[in-house]
C-alpha positions in Angstrom: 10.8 15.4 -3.6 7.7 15.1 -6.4 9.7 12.6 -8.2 9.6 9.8 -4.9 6.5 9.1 -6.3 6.5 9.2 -10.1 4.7 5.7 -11.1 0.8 5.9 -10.0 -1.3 4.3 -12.6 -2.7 1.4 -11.4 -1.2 -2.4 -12.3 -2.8 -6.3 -12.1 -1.6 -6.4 -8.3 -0.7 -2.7 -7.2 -4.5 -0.9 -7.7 -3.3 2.1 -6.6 -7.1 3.6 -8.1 -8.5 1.0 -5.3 -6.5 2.3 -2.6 -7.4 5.7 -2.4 -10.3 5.3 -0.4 -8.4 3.7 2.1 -5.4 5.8 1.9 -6.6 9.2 1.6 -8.5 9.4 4.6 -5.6 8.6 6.9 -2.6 10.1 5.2 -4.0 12.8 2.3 -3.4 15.5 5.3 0.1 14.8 6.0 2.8 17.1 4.2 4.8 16.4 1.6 5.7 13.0 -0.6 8.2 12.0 2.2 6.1 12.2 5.4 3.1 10.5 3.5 5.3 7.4 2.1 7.0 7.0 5.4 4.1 6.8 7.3 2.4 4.5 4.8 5.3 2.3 5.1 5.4 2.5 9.1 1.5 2.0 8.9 1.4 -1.5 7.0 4.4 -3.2 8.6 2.2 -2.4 11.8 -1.0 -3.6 10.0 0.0 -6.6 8.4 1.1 -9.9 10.2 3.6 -11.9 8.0 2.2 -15.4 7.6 3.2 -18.2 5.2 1.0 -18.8 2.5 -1.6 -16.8 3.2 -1.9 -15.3 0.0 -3.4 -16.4 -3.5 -1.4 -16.1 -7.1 -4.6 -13.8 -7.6 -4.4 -11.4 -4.6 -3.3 -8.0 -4.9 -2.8 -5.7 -2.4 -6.1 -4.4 -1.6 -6.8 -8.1 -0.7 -3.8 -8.2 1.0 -4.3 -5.1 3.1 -8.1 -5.9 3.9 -6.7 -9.4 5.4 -4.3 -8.1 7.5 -1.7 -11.1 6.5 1.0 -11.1 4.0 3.5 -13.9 2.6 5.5 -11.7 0.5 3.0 -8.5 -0.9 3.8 -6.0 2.1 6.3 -3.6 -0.4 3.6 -3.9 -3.2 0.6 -2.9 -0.7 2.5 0.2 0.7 3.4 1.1 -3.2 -0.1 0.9 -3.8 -0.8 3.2 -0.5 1.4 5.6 -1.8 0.6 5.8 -5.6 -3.1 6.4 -4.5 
């Protein structure tokens, strides 16, 4: 189960060291890799509204998140979620 989430250092548009402020708080208590990343996934699909062209070349998924509209960056801002 601990390797579902091997890859956590932050990158140019998954700033998983950004996210943990926002993730922590609402998933840090649930147990277990699994549980965490599926309700991270269930959480974002319900948070963000898919909309064309509302992103930038230079968004990431903090910007993403904190718009609440994505093109294409919903996978990248519930990796971020979980690497945090």
């Amino acid at each position: 189960m601990d390797d579902l989430i091997r890859y956590t250092r932050p990158s140019r548009y998954c700033p998983s060291d950004r996210m943990g402020g926002l993730t922590l708080p609402g998933f840090g208590h649930l147990p277990g890799a699994r549980t965490q990343a599926e309700a991270i996934v269930r959480h974002v699909g319900e948070h963000l509204s898919s909309v064309v062209g509302s992103g930038s070349p230079t968004d990431d998924a903090v910007d993403t998140y904190l718009a609440g509209k994505a093109c294409a960056a919903t996978s990248r801002t519930s990796a971020s979620h979980c690497a945090a």
